[in-house]
N, C-alpha and C positions, 0 to 999 in steps of 0.2 A: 504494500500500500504506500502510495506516494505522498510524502510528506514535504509541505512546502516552508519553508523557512518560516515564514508570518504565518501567525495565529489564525490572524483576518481572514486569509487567502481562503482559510480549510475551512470555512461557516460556508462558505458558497458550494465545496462537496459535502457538505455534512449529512444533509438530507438523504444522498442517493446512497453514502455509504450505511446510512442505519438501515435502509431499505433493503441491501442486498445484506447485509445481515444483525438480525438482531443482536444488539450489546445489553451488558449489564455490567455498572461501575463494581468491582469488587475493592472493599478495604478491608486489609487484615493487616491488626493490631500486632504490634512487635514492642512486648514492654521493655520499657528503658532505652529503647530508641526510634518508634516513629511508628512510619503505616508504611506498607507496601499495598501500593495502588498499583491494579490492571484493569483492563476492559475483555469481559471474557462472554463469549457466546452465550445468550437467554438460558439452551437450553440444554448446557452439557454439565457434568458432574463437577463439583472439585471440592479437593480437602486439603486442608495446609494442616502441619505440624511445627510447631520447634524444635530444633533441633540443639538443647542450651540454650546456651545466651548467643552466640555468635551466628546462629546459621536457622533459614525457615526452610520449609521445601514445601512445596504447591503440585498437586497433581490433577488435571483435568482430562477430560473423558468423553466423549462426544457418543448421543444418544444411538442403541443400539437403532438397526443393522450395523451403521456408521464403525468402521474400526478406525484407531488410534490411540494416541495416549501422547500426551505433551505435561513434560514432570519437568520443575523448574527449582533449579536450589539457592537460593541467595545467602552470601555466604559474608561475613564480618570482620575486618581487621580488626587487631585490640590494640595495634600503636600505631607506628607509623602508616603512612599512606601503603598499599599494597596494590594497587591498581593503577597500571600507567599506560595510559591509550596507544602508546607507540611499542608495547609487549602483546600486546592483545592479541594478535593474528596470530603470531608465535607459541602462543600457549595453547590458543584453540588448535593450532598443528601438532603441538606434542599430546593433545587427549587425544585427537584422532588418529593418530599415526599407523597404529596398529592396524584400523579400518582398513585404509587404502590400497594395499595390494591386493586384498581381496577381495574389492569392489567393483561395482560396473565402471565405476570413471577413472577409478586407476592412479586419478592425481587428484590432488588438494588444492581447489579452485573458492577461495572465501570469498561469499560476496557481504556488499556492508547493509548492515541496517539500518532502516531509516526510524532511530528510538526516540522516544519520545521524550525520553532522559538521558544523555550520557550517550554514549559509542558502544558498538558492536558489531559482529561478523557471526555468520555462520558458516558451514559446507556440508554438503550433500553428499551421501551414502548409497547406495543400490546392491541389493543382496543379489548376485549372480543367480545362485539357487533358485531363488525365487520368481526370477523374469518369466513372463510368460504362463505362471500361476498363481492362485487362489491364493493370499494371506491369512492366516490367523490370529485372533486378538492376539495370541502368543508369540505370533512369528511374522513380524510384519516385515514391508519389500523393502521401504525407504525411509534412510534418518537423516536427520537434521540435526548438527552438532551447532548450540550457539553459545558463544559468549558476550554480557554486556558489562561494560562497567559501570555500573547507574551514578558511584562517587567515586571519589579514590580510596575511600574506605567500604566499598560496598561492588561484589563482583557477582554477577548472576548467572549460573551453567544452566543450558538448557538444553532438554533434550526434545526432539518431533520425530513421530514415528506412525508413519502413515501406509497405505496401499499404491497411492496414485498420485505423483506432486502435484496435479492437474483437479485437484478434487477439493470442495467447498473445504473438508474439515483442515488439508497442509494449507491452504488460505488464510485458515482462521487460527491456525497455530501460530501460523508468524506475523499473526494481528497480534492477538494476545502476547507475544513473546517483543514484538516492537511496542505495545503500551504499558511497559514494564515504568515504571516510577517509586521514586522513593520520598517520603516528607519525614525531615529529622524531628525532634518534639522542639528543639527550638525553632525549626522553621515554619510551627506550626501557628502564626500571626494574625489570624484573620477573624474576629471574633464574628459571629452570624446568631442574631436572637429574632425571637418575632413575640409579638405577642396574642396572636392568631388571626391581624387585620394588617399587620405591617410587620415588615421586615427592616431591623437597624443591622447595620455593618458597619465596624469598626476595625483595622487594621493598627495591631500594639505601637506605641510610639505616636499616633498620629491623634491631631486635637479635633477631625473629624468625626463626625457621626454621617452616614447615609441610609435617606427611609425611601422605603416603596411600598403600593400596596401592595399584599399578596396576592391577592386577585385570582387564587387557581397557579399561581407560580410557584415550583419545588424545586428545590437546589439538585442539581446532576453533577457529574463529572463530565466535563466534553470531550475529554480522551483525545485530543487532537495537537497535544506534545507544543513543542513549543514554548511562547509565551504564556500557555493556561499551565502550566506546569509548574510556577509561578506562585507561593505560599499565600500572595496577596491578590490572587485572581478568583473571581467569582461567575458562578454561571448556573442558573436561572432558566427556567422552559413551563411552558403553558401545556397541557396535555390536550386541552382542549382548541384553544385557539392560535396553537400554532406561536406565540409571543417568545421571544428569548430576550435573556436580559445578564450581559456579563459586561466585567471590567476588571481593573485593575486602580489598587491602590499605588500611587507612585511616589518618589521623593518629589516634592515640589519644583527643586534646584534642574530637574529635568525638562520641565516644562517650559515651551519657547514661543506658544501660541497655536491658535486652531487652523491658519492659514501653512505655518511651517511643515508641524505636524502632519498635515493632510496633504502635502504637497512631498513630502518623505514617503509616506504609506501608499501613495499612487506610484510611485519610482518604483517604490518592491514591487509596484503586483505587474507592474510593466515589466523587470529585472525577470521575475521571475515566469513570464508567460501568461499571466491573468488577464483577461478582459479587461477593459477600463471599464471603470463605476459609469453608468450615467444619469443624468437628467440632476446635477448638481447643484444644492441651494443652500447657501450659508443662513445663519440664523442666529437670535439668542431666545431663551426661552427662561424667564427666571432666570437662576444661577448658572445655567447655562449656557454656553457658545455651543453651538452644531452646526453638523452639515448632516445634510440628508442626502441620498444617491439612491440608484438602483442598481442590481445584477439581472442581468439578460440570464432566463431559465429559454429550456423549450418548452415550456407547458408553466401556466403559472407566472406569479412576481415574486420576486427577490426583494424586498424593499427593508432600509438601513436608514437610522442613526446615529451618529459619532459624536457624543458630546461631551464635552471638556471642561472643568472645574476647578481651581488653584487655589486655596489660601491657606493660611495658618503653615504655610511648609508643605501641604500635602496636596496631590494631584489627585483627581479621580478621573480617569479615565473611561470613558462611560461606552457601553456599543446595546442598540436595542434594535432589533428585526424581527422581520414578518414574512412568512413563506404563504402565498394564498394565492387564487384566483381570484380575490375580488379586485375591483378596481382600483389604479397605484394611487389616485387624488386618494380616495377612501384611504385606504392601508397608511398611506405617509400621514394621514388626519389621524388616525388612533395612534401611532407611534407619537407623534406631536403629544397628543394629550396625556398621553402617559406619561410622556418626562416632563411635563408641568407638574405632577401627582408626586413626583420624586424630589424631597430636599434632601438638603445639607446644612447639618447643624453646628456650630464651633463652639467648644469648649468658651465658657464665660472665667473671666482673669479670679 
């Protein structure tokens, strides 16, 4: 799965990729140091263990006839850094070594991962034996050896073991195994309360408060690497009507204006082969500076808000969109009204 540098870029496939297959955010709790976040398929099995204090392992399962098994082990430094991006390929070569003369490829061809944290590679396996026949849960044709380094204190072996590389469930292994993430307990910043008609956010350090209604909005994981990856990013989705609603908390000292800003974030998505935004209108709305735009769908509207907020030191970075068929006037008119519905409070001296 193709992952594009900018956060932004990935909302415009977000859509098609939950469609081709269902995700569900998994967090699992690692005491005395964090969460290991993935995004793992609706409707396959999994069970994590610890292993001590230093090491998890994760195993998931894809629902029968479906054979497979993707087991993941995340493993923990106790001093120094242990994990250095430019050893990586090297090490994934000495686990597999033994593979390779016995295999269909015969040589050690890593390709890189596109993670959603940190750096990795894997390489592929083909059981000669088995070409040309039936697999068994127990005796499957093709592996996938991956390694990532999520930190420099955190190295994650993974293993895929499929029938067909060509087949939904090796797809959704090396989904799962690129939205490997890790949040340390100090990285964890982002305070999120509600009272059951609004939601406040507040990010540690910062003299901000941010409210919205709820309105039918439930906090997700967007699993799309990147800037959301990010301990001060937030992201928000309507189940009903299709609404999303994320951002980021920023240092203030970064903030240069909604013109510069916007005029950077179009060069990525040029840089990187994106469509230009269209039908662009600057704006302020309240405490807000915006620009509204749309993305060209084949079916449907794409329709966006980018709105910008600065004081006290702290940046809110704001993004609010709408995936529909209805009309854009209509679509960009509710998005409007919504971030009227939204302040920002600062701390009194």
């Amino acid at each position: 799965m193709r992952r594009m540098p900018s956060a932004w870029c990935n909302f415009i496939l977000l859509a098609a990729t939950l469609l081709a297959l269902p995700l569900r955010a998994v967090e699992l709790n690692w005491p005395g140091r964090g969460k290991i976040l993935l995004d793992a398929p609706a409707q396959w099995e999994l069970s994590a263990n610890r292993e001590g204090a230093a090491a998890i392992s994760i195993k998931l399962l894809p629902p029968k006839p479906a054979l497979g098994s993707l087991q993941i082990a995340v493993l923990a430094s106790q001093g120094d850094k242990f994990v250095r991006v430019e050893n990586l390929q090297s090490t994934l070569h000495d686990m597999v070594k033994d593979y390779i003369p016995n295999s269909v490829e015969k040589q050690f061809s890593p390709v890189a991962l596109h993670s959603a944290q940190g750096t990795g590679w894997y390489a592929q396996f083909t059981d000669p034996a088995l070409v040309g026949k039936s697999s068994t849960p127990d005796n499957l044709k093709v592996m996938r050896s991956a390694l990532v380094g999520l930190t420099d204190h955190l190295l994650a072996l993974v293993t895929m073991q499929f029938d067909d590389p060509d087949s939904p469930e090796a797809a959704a292994m090396l989904q799962v195994t690129e939205s490997l993430r890790f949040v340390s307990l100090a990285a964890s910043d982002l305070q999120i309360s509600t009272d059951g008609h609004t939601y406040a956010l507040r990010a540690t350090g910062s003299k901000l408060t941010l409210e919205f209604p709820q309105a039918g909005l439930a906090q997700r994981d967007a699993g799309l690497g990147g800037g959301t990856a990010n301990p001060r990013y937030f992201y928000f989705t309507g189940d009903r009507d299709g609404l999303v609603v994320s951002g980021w908390f920023e240092d203030g000292a970064k903030y240069r204006g909604l013109k510069t800003m916007w005029q950077e974030q179009t060069a990525a998505w040029e840089q990187n082969g994106v469509a230009a935004p269209t039908h662009e209108q600057f704006g302020t709305a309240g405490a807000w500076d915006y620009v509204a735009y749309d993305n060209e769908l084949p079916h449907g509207h794409n329709v966006h808000l980018r709105a910008e907020h600065a004081a006290a030191g702290t940046w809110i970075d704001l993004h609010l969109s709408l995936t529909s068929d209805d009309d854009v006037d209509a679509l960009r008119a509710r998005l409007l009204d919504f971030l009227k519905q939204i302040s920002v409070a600062a701390d009194t001296p």
